[in-house]
C-alpha positions as CSV (number, residue, x, y, z in Angstrom):
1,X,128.6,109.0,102.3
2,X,128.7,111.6,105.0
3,X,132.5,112.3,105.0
4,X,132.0,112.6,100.8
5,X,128.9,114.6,101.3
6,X,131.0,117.0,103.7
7,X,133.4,117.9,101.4
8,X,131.2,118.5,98.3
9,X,128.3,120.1,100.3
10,X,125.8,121.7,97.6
11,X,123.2,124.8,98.2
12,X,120.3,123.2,96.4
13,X,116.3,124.8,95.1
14,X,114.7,121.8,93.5
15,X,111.5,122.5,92.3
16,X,109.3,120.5,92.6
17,X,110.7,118.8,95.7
18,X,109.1,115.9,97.5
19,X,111.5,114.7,100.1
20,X,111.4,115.2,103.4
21,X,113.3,118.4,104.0
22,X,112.0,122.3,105.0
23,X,109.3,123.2,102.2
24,X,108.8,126.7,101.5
25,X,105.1,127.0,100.3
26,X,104.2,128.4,96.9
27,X,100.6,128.4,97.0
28,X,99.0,127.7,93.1
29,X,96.8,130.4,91.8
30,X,93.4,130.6,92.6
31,X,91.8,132.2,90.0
32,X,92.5,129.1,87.0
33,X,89.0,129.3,85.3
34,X,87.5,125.6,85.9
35,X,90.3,124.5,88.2
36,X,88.7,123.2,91.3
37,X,89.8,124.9,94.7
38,X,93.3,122.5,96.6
39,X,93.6,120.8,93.0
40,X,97.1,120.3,93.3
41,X,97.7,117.0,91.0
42,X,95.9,115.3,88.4
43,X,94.5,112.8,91.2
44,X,92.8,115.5,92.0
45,X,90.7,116.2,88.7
46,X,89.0,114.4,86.0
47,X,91.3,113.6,83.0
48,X,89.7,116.2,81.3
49,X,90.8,118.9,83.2
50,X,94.7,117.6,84.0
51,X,95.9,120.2,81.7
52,X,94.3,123.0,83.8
53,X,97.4,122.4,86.5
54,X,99.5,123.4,83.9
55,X,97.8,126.8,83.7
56,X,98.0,127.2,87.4
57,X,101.9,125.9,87.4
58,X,103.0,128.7,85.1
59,X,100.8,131.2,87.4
60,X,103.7,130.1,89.9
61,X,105.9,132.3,88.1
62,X,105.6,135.4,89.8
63,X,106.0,134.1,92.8
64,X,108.8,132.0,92.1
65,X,110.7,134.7,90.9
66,X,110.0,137.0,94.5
67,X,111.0,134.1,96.3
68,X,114.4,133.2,94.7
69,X,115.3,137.2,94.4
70,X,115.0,137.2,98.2
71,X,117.2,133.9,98.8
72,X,119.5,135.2,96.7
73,X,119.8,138.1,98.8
74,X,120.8,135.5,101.9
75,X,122.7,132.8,100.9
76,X,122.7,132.4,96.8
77,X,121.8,128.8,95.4
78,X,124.7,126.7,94.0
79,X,122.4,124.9,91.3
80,X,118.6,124.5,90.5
81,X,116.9,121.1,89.9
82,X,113.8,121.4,87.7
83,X,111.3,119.0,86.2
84,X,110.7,119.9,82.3
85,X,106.7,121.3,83.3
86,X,108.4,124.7,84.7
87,X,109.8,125.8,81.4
88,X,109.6,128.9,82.5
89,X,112.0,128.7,85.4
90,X,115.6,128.9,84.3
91,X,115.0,132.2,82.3
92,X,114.2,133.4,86.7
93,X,117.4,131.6,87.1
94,X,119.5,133.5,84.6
95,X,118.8,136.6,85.8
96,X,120.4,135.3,89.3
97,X,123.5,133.9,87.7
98,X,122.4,130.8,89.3
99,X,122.6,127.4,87.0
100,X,119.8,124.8,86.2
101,X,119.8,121.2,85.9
102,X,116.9,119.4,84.4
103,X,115.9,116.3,86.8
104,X,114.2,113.5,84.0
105,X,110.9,112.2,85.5
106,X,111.3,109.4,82.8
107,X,113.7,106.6,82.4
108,X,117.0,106.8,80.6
109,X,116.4,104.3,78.6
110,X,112.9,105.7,77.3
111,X,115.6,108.5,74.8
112,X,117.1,104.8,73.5
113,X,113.6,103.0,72.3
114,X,115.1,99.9,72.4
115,X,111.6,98.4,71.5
116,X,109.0,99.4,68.4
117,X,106.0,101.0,69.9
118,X,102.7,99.6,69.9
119,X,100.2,101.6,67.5
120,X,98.0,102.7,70.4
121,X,100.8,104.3,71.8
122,X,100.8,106.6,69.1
123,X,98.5,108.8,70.2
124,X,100.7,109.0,73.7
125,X,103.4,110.2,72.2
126,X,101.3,112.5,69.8
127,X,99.4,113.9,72.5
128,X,102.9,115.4,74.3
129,X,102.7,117.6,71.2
130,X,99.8,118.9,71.2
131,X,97.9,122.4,72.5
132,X,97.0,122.0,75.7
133,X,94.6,125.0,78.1
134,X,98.6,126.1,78.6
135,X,98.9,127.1,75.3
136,X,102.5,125.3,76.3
137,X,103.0,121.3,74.5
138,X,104.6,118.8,77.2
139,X,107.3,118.5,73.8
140,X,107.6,122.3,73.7
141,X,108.0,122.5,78.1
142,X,110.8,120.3,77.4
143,X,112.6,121.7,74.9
144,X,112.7,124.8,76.5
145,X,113.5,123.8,79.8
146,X,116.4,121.4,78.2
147,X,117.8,124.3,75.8
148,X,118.1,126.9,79.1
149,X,119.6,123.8,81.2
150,X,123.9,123.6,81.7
151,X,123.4,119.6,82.6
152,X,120.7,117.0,82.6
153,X,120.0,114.6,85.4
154,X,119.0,111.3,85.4
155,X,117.5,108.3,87.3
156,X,119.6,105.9,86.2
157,X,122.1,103.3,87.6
158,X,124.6,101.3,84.8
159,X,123.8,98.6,86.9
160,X,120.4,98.9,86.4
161,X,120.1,100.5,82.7
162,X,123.3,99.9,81.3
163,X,125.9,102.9,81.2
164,X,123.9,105.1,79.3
165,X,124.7,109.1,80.6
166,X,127.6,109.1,78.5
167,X,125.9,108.9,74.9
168,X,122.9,111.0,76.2
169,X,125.3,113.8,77.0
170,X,125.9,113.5,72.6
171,X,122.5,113.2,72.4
172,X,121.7,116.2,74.0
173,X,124.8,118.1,74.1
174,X,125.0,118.3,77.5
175,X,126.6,117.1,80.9
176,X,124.4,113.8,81.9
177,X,124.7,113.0,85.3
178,X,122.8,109.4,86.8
179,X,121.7,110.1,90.2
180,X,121.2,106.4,90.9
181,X,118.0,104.7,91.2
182,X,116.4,107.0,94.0
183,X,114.7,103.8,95.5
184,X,112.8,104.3,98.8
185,X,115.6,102.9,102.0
186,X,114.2,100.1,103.9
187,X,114.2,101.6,106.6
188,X,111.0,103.0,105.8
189,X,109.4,99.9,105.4
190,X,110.7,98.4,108.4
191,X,109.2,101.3,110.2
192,X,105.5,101.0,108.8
193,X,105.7,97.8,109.2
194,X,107.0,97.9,113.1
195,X,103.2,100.0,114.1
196,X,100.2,100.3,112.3
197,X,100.6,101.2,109.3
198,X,97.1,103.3,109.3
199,X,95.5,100.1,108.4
200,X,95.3,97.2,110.7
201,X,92.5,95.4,109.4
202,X,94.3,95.1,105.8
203,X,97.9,93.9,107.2
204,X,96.3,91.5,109.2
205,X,94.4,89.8,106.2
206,X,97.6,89.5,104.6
207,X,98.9,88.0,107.5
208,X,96.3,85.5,107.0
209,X,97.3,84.3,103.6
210,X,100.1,81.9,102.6
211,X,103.7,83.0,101.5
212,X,104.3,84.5,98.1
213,X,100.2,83.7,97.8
214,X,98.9,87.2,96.8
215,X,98.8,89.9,93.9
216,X,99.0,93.2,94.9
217,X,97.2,95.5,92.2
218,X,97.5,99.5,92.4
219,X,98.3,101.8,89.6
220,X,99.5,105.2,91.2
221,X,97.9,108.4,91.3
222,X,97.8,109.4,87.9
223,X,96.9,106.5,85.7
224,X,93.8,107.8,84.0
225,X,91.5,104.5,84.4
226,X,88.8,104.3,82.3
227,X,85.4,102.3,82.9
228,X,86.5,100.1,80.5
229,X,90.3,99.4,82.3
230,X,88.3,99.1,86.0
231,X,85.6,96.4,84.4
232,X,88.1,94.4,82.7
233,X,91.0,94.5,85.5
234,X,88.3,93.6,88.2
235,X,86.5,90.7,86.0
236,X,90.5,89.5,85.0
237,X,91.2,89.4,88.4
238,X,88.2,87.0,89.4
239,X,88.8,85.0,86.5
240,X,93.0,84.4,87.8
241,X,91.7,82.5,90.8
242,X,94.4,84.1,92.8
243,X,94.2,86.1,95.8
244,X,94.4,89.5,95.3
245,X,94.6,92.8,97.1
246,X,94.1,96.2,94.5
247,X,94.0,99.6,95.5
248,X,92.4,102.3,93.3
249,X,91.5,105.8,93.7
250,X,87.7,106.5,94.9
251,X,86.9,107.9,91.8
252,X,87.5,104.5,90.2
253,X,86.4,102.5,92.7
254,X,82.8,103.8,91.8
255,X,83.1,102.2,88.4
256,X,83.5,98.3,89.8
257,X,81.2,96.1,88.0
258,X,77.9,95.2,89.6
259,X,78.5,92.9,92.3
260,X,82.2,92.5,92.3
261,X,83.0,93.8,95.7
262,X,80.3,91.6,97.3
263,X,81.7,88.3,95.2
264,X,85.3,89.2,96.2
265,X,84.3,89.6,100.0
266,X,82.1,86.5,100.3
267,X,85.1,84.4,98.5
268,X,87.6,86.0,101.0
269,X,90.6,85.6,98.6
270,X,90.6,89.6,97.3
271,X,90.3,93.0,99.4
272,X,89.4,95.8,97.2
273,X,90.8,99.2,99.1
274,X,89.7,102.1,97.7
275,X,92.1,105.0,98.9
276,X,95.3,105.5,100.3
277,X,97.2,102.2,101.2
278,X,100.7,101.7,102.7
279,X,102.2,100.5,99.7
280,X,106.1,100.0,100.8
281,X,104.7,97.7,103.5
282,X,102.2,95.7,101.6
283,X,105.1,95.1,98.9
284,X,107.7,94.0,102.2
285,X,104.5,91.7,103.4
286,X,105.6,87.7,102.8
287,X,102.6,87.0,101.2
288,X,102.2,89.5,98.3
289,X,104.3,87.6,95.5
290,X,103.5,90.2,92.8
291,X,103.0,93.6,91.8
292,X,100.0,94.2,88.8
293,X,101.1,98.1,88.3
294,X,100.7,100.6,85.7
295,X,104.8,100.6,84.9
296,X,105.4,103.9,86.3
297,X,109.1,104.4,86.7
298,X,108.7,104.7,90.9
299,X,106.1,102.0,91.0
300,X,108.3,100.0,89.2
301,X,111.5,100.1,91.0
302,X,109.7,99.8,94.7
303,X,108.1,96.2,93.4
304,X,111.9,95.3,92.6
305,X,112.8,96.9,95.7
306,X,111.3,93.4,97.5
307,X,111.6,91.3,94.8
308,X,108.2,91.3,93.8
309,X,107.2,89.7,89.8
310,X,105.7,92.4,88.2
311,X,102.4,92.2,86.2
312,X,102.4,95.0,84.1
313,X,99.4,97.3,82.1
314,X,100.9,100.4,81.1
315,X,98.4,103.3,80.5
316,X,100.0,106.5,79.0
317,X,103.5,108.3,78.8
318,X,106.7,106.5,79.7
319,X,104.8,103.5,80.9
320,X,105.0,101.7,78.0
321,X,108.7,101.9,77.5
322,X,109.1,101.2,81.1
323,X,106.9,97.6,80.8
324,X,108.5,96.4,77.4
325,X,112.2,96.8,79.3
326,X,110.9,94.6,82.3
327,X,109.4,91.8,80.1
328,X,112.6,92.0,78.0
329,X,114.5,91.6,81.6
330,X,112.3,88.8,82.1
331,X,111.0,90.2,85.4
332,X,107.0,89.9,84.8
333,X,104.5,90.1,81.9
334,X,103.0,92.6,80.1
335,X,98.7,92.4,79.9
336,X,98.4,91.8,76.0
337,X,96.4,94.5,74.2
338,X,94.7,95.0,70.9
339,X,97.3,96.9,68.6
340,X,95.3,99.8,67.3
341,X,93.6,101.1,69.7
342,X,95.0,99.4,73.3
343,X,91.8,98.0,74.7
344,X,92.4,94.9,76.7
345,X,89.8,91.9,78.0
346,X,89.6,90.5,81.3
347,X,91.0,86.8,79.8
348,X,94.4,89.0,78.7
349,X,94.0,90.4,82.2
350,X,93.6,86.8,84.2
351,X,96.4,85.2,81.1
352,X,99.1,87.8,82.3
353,X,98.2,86.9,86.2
354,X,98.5,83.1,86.1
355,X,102.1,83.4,84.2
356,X,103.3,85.3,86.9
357,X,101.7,84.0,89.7
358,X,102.4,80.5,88.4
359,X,104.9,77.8,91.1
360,X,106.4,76.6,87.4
361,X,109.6,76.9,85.3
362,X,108.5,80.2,84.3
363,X,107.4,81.4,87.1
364,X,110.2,80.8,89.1
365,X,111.8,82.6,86.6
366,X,110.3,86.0,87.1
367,X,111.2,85.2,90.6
368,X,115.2,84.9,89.7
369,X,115.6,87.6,88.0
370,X,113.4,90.3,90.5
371,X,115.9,88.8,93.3
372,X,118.8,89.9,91.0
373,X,117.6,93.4,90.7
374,X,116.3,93.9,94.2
375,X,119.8,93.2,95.2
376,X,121.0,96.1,93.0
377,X,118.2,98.4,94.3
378,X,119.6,97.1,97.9
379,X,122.9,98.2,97.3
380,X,122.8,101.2,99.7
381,X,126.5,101.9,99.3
382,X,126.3,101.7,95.3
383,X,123.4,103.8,95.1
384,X,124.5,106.6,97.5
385,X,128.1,106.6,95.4
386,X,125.6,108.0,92.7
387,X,124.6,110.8,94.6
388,X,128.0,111.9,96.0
389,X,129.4,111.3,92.4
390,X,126.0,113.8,91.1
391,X,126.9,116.4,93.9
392,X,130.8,116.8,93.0
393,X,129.8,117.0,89.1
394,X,127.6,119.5,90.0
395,X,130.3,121.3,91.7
396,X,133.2,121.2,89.2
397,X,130.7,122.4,86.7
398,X,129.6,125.2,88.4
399,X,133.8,126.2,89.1
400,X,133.5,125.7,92.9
């Protein structure tokens, strides 16, 4: 990859940006009326007030604009990578000359809907296209965005999806480039799992438990659980009989049924965590042998990163998609859920476990087929051919 990456070598803004490279800060405004002070994500805030970070995002605007005027003056960006919120960006761009690319936080495969949706996810999809304290849909963002874009960019393998980029580009009129999976390297893991981790106490009841013997249950930073989803996940899992390790946000940790942590603790088969938790190295731990998680795209792929079965309870956006393509791929179940309006009981809960967790035919399985696509993900060489392959599109299209 290095002697590829020489020779294509790319001057990149991606905004947002998460990886680990130089951030320049762009602070959010201050003055959003009912937006608490260092909100800076919806784990932050109620699900009530999510929509207020969109208000505060397109406050970024401004400053955005300063701060790309003056890099331009330095050293002028080849391309921009953008997420579909900032609709407002690439118009900034245009008056640079500089090109955007719109990086999907969704699956591919979400634009094929393989699957019929589920009535209760109605009002997902419905809910992108509606007002919001922006006065800016999620449907409009991305139309925008997409319209003011010269290429799309997706997290995609063929070996993984299917080769797909190739009738999105008719789709959208557009290039479509895959990027690869994006999965986290190993190396990471190996690393937490060489010191502490943070969390001593919780790697070393794991290390207590037999091989492949334990659920691992989190579901990301931006599920919105309701009471309902924390009383029925929590009862489901005491029904399963398994051991079990879930990690929730504090918030939801204060709406555990009566008496559940103090049952789980005097058993000694379940730790309930509520905060952070080093999630790469639970997943590489021996004895976690599945994954209960809300089908986001990144969750996902790091439970198939080690192999892990996946119990899956979708709660809003892609999610859905994202869990009816893993059960199709046989990798896990999906938690069964009343049609209409999506509410679920801890039997469907504790049904969904046992399948998974199960030593049968089935069971086994799961197992298979995670194996087959944690090899993919594992590929290091295919999935870095992706990004060299991303990095020369980019250039030809820009006429470098």
């Amino acid at each position: 990859m290095a002697e590829i990456s020489k020779e294509y070598s790319l001057h990149l803004v991606v905004f947002p940006w998460l990886a680990r490279i130089r951030l320049v800060p762009l602070p959010l405004p201050n003055d959003v009326e009912g937006l608490p002070d260092g909100a800076e994500s919806t784990a932050d805030l109620p699900p009530e007030k999510s929509e207020l970070l969109e208000v505060a995002f397109d406050g970024l605007a401004p400053r955005f604009s300063a701060f790309l005027a003056d890099l331009c003056n330095k050293k002028k960006p080849d391309w921009i990578l953008v997420d579909y919120a900032h609709h407002w960006l690439p118009a900034i761009a245009d008056e640079h000359g500089v090109p955007c690319a719109l990086f999907m936080t969704f699956p591919a495969t979400m634009f094929c809907a393989p699957t019929p949706r589920p009535r209760y996810e109605a009002a997902w999809v419905a809910g992108a296209s509606e007002p919001n304290a922006s006065g800016v849909s999620d449907v409009t963002r991305f139309r925008e965005t997409a319209r003011r874009c010269r290429a799309l960019v997706f997290r995609t393998a063929d070996e993984f999806d299917g080769p797909l980029c190739p009738a999105l580009a008719g789709v959208f009129r557009l290039p479509a480039l895959p990027a690869g999976m994006l999965a986290p390297q190993l190396e990471a893991a190996a690393a937490l799992a060489d010191g502490d981790a943070n969390d001593g106490e919780l790697m070393r009841w794991l290390d207590a438990q037999p091989e492949g013997s334990v659920l691992y249950a989190a579901f990301g930073s931006e599920a919105p659980l309701t009471a309902a989803h924390v009383r029925e996940v929590a009862l489901g899992l005491e029904l399963a009989g398994v051991r079990f390790l879930w990690a929730l946000r504090p918030r939801s940790a204060e709406l555990l049924p009566a008496g559940f942590e103090r049952r789980v603790a005097e058993s000694g088969r379940g730790v309930v965590r509520a905060g952070w938790v080093p999630q790469l190295q639970i997943l590489a731990h021996a004895a976690v042998g599945a994954f209960m998680t809300h089908a986001g795209l990144s969750s996902v792929v790091e439970g198939l990163l080690f192999g892990r079965r996946l119990v899956l309870l979708p709660l809003f956006g892609d999610q859905g998609h994202n869990a009816r393509a893993m059960a199709a791929r046989r990798v896990g179940v999906q938690v069964h859920r009343n049609e209409d309006d999506g509410s679920f009981a801890a039997a469907d809960v504790a049904t969904a476990v046992r399948r998974v967790m199960a030593d049968g035919e089935e069971g086994e399985e799961f197992a298979s087929n995670a194996r087959e696509l944690r090899e993919v993900l594992r590929d290091r060489s295919r999935q870095e051919r992706y990004i060299d392959e991303l990095a020369q599109s980019l250039r030809q299209l820009a006429g470098m």
